[in-house]
matplotlib code that plots the C-alpha trace (Angstrom):
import matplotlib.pyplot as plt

x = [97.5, 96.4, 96.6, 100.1, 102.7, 105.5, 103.1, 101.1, 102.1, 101.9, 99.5, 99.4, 98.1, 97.7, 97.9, 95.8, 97.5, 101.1, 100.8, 99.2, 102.0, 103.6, 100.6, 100.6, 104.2, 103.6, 101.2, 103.2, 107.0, 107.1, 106.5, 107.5, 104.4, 104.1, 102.5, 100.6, 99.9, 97.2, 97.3, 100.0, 100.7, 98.4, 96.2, 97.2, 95.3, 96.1, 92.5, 90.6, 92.4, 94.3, 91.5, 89.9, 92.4, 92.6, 89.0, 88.0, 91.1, 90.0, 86.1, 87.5, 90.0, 88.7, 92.4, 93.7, 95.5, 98.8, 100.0, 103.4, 102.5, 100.4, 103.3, 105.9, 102.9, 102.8, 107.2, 106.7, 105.9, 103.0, 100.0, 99.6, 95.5, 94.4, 91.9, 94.6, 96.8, 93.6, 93.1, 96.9, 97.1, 94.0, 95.6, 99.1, 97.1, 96.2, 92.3, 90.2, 87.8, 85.9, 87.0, 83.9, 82.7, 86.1, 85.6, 82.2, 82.8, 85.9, 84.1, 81.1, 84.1, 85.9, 83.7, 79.6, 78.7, 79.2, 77.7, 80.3, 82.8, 86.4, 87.7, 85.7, 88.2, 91.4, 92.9, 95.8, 99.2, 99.5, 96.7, 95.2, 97.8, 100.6, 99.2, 98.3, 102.1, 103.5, 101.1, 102.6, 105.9, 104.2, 101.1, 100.2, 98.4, 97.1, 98.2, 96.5, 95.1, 91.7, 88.6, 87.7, 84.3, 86.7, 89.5, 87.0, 85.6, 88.4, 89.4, 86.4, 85.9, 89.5, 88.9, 92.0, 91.0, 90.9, 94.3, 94.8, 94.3, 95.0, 93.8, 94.7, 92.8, 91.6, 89.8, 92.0, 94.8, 93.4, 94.2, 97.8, 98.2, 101.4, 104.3, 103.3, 104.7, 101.2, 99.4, 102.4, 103.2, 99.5, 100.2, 103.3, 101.1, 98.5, 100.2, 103.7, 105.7, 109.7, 110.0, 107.9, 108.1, 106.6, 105.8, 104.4, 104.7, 105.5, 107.9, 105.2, 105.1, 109.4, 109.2, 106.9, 108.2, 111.8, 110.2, 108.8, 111.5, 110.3, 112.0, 110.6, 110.4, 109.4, 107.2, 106.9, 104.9, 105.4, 104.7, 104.8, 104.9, 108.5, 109.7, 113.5, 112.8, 110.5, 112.8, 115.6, 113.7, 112.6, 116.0, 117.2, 114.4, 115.3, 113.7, 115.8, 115.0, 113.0, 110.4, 109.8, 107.7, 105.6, 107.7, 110.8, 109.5, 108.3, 112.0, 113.4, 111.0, 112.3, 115.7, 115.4, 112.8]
y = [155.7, 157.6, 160.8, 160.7, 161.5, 159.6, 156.7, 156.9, 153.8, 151.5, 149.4, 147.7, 143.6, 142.7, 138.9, 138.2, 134.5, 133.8, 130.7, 133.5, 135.1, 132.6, 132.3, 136.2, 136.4, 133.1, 135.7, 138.5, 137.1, 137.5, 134.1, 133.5, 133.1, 130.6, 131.4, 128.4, 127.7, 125.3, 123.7, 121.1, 122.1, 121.5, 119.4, 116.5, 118.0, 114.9, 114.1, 117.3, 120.2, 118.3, 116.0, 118.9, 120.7, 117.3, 116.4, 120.2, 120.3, 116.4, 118.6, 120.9, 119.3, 116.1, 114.4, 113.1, 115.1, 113.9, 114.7, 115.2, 118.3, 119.7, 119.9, 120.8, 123.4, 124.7, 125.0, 127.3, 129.9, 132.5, 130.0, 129.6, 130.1, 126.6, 128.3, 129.5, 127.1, 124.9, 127.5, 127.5, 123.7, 123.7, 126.4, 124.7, 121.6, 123.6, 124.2, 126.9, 127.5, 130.5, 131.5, 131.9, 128.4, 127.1, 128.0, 127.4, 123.4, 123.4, 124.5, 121.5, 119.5, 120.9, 122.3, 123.0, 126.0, 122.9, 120.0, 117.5, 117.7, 116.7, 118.8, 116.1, 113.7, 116.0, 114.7, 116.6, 116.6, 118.7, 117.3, 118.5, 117.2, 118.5, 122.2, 121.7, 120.7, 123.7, 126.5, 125.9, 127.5, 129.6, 131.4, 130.2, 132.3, 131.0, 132.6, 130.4, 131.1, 129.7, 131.7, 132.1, 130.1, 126.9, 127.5, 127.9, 124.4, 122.1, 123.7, 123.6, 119.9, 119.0, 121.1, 122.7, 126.5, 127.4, 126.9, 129.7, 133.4, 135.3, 134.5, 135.6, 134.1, 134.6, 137.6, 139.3, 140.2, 142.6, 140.6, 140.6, 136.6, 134.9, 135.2, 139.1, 139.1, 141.5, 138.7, 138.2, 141.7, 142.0, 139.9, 141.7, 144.4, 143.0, 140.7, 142.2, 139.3, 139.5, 136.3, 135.2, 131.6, 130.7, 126.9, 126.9, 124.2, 126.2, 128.3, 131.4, 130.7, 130.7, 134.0, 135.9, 135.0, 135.8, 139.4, 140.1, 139.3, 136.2, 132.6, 131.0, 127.0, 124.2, 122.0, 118.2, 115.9, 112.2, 110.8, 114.0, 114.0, 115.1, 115.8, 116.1, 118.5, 120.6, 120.9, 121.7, 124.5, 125.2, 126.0, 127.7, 130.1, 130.7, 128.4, 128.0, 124.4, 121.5, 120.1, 116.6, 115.6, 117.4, 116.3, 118.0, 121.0, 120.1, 119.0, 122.3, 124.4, 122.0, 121.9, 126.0, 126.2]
z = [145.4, 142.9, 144.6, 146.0, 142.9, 144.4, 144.4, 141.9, 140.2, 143.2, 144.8, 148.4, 149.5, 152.5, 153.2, 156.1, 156.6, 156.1, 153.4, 151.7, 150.9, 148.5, 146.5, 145.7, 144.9, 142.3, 141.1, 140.6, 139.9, 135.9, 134.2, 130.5, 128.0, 125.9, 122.9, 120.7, 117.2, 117.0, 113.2, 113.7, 117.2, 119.3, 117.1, 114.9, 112.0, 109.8, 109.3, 109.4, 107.8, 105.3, 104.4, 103.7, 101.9, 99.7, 99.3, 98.6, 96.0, 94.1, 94.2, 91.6, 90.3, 89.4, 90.2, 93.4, 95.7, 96.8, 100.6, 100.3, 97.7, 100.4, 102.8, 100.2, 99.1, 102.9, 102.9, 100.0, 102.5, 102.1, 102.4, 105.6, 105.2, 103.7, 101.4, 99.7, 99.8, 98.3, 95.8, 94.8, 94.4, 92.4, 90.2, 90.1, 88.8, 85.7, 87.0, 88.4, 91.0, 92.6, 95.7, 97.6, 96.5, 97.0, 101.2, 101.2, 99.8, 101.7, 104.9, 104.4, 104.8, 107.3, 109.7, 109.3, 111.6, 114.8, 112.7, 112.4, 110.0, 109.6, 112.8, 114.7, 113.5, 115.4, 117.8, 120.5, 120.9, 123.7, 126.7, 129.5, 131.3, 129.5, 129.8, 133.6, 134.2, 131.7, 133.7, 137.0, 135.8, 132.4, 131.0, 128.1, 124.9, 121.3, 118.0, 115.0, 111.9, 112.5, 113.1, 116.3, 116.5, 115.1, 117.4, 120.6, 119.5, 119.6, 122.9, 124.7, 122.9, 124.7, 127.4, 127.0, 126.8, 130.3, 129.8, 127.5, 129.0, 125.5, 122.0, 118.5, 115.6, 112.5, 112.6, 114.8, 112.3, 110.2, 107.4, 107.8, 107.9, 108.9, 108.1, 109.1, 113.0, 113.7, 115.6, 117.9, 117.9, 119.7, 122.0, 122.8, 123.3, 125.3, 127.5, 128.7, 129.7, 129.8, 127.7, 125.2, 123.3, 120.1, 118.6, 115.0, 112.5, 109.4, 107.5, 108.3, 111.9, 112.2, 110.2, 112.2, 115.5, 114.3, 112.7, 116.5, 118.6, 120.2, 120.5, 117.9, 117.8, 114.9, 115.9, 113.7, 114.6, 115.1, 111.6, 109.6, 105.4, 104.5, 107.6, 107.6, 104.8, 106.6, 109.5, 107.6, 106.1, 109.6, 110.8, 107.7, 108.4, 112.0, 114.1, 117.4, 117.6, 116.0, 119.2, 118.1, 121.6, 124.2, 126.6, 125.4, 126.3, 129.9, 130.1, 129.4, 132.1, 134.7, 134.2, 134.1, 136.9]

ax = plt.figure().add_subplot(projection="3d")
ax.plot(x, y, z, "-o")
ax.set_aspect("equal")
plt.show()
């Protein structure tokens, strides 16, 4: 109705069949978005990012690397990109190594343009059929620090991104990494839902969902390194609460739905 003032922000549908109708007005009520970090989240990233971090960091170090300082390096805040969180343990340790050949060793490890590599050995949290019960009552967006050709592989390798109908990655940001709120605040932007929920694993993630406005939640996975520490530090930062299984959350939609 472009041409008629008083209308000019409307449109008209016509259902043609009565069991129609329901279908559009599913389509049309406001849903909430859930928005997904995918490090920790999504995937159990146990044996692909951390190995990497760890066998990237014993490269240049020449000394092991133990776990728990990776975690406790991560609750520091700030390093939510693991090639500089590498690069900081590496320099913590009392050794250096050049950045570019810091990423390029730690991407051999991690992930070889498709080739195998530790993100082979992920494996998810939230399934297929976790995300097919969540998107009858939500629509669902990811917000990760990944770049985008890593992100898009583990999802299409789970088959979970059809799932998804927004994406924020690596590239998208500008450079303004987490705990900046400018990924979310582009989602914000882009996908104008009335409530907006955010599950991240780290310090970064609970700050940037508390600095743009949306329900932030801490996800710890089952088996985590220093986990009542990290979810302490979770909720001191702001998180609203600590999700400790998938299924808490499908519990929550139902008992609101």
């Amino acid at each position: 109705f472009k041409g008629i003032n008083s209308l000019k922000n409307c449109f008209r549908i016509t259902s043609p069949k009565l069991e129609d109708v329901e279908k559009i007005i599913n389509l049309v009520v406001p849903k909430p978005l859930f928005v997904f970090d995918l490090d920790g989240v999504v995937f159990d990233v146990k044996d692909s990012y951390r190995l990497a971090i760890k066998k990237t960091f014993e490269h240049f170090a020449k000394i092991p690397c133990d776990e728990k300082e990776i975690q406790l390096a991560k609750n520091k805040g700030g390093l939510s990109n693991d090639w500089d969180l590498t690069a900081y343990l590496i320099e913590k340790s009392g050794r250096k190594a050049d950045y570019n050949e810091l990423v390029e060793v730690f991407q051999n490890y991690f992930y070889r343009e498709g080739k195998g590599g530790f993100i082979d050995n992920e494996k998810l949290v939230f399934d297929a059929e976790f995300f097919e019960k969540l998107t009858k009552f939500a629509d669902c967006a990811v917000f990760t620090g990944r770049p985008r050709a890593e992100a898009f592989y583990s999802l299409e390798k789970f088959n979970i991104k059809k799932y998804f109908s927004y994406f924020v990655c690596n590239e998208d940001v500008e450079g303004n990494y987490k705990p900046s709120p400018y990924g979310l605040n582009k989602i914000k932007q882009h996908c104008p839902h009335k409530e907006i929920l955010y599950f991240g694993d780290t310090i970064d993630d609970i700050i940037a969902g508390k600095s743009a406005g949306v329900k932030t939640f801490g996800v710890i996975l089952p088996g985590a390194v220093a986990a009542d520490i990290t979810s302490g530090l979770l909720i001191e930062q702001g998180a609203f609460e600590i999700i400790k299984n998938k299924n808490d959350i499908l519990e929550k939609i139902y008992a609101n739905s």
